[in-house]
N, C-alpha and C positions, 0 to 999 in steps of 0.2 A: 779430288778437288775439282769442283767445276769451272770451268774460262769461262766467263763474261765479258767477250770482246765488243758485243756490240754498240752499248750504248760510247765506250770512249774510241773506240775506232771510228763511229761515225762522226763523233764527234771532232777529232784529229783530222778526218776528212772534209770535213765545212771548215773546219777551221782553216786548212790548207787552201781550200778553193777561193775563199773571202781574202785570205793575204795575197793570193794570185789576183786576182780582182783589181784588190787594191795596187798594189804593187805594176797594173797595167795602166789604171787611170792617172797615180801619183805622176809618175815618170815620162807619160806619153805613149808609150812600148813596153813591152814584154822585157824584162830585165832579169835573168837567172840570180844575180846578187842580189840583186834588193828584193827578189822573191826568196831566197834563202834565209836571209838578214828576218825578214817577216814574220815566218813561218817556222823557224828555228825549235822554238820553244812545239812547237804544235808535230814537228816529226819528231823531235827526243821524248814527248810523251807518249806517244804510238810506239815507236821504238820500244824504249821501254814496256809497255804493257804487253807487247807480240812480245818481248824477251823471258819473260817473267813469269808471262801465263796467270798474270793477277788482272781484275779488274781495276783503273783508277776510283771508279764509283765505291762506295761503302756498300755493304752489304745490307739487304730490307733490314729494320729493324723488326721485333716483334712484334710492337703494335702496329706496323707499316703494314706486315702479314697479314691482320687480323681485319683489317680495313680495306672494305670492299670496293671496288674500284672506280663506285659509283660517286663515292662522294662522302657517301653517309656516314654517320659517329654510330659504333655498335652502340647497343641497346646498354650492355653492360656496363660501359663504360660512361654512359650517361645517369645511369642509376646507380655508380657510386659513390658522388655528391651526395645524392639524398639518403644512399643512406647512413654515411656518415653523418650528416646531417638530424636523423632519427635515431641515430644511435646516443647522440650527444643530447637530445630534446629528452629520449627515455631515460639517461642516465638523470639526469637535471631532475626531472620529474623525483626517480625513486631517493635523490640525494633530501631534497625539499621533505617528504616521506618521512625521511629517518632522522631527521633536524624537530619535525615536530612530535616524533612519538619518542624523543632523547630528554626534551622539552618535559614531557609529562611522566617521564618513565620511576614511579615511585620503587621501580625496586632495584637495589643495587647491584644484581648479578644483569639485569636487563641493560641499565648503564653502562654497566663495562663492556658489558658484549656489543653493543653499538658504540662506543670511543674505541674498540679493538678496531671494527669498521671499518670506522673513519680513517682510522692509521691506516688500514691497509691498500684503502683506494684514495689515499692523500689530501683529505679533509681534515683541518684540525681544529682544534677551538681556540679563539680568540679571548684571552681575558686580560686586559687593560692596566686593573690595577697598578696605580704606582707608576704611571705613564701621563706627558701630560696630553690634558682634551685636545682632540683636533677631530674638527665637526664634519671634517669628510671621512671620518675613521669612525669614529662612533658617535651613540646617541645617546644625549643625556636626558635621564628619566627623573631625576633631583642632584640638588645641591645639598652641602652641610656646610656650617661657619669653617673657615679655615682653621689651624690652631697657631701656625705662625705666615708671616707673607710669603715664605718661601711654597707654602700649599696651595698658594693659591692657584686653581686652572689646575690640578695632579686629581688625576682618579682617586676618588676615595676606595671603590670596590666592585665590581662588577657585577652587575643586576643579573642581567641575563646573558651569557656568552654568547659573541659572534662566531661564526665559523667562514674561513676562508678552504679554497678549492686549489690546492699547488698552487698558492700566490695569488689566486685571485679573490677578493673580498664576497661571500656570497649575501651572510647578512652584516651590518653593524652589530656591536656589543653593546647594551645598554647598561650605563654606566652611572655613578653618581659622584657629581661632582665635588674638589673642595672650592669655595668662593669666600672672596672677602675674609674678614678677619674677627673674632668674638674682639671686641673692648671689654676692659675689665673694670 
């Protein structure tokens, strides 16, 4: 184990010398008690540390290590913002990708194998149906007569499915509305 006395010895020793200091101005003279009284806290921690053979200071930490003494932020650790940052921009990008070629995909094994996808990197489809509108959820692309009051404002069925991202809403579901009521 290595001692690091230096930095709280010296420390313990200005400390000591500033309550001597004080303890000369307060009182007029040089006072052993009330230089004791002072300084108390500041010899039981020196004490302690010569006893111990530990430093009071923590120990560098790793990034403290790695951090040149000039000042400067490593390089690496400035470039892992960005690229978490481009990692999230590239994922964005190939999600959008696989949203529109899901959109057009006429064959069913192609389908599935992209909704597996999604499941696996936590994309899902949004479909409405049976839900009432609310115009910050999705988008109505028509309406139909209602059949009773109670339909009114309730998804008839969903047009084209939304997909949300773990809870976050990526697109709207376009949806069709029921409104108003047929008279007979």
């Amino acid at each position: 184990m290595t001692t690091r006395l230096g930095g709280p010895l010296v420390g313990a020793l200005v400390g000591l010398a500033a309550a001597a200091l004080g303890a000369v101005f307060l009182t007029g003279g040089f006072d052993p008690t009330t230089l004791a009284v002072a300084a108390g806290s500041v010899v039981i921690a020196a004490a302690i540390t010569v006893l111990t053979g530990r430093s009071l200071t923590p120990p560098p930490t790793e990034a403290a290590a790695l951090t040149p003494a000039t000042g400067t932020i490593p390089v690496q650790q400035l470039a892992e913002p960005a690229l978490a940052a481009q990692v999230s921009a590239d994922r964005t990008v190939l999600v959008d990708a696989c949203i529109w070629m899901r959109d057009r995909a006429t064959s069913p094994a192609l389908a599935q194998h992209l909704d597996g996808a999604f499941t696996r990197v936590g994309i899902t489809q949004v479909d409405a149906t049976g839900q009432r509108f609310d115009p910050a959820v999705h988008e109505a692309g028509a309406t139909v007569a209602a059949k009773t009051p109670a339909d009114d404002g309730i998804i008839a069925r969903t047009e084209t499915p939304g997909y949300s991202d773990r809870g976050r809403l990526l697109r709207h579901p376009i949806v069709t509305v029921y409104r108003g009521q047929v008279r007979a």
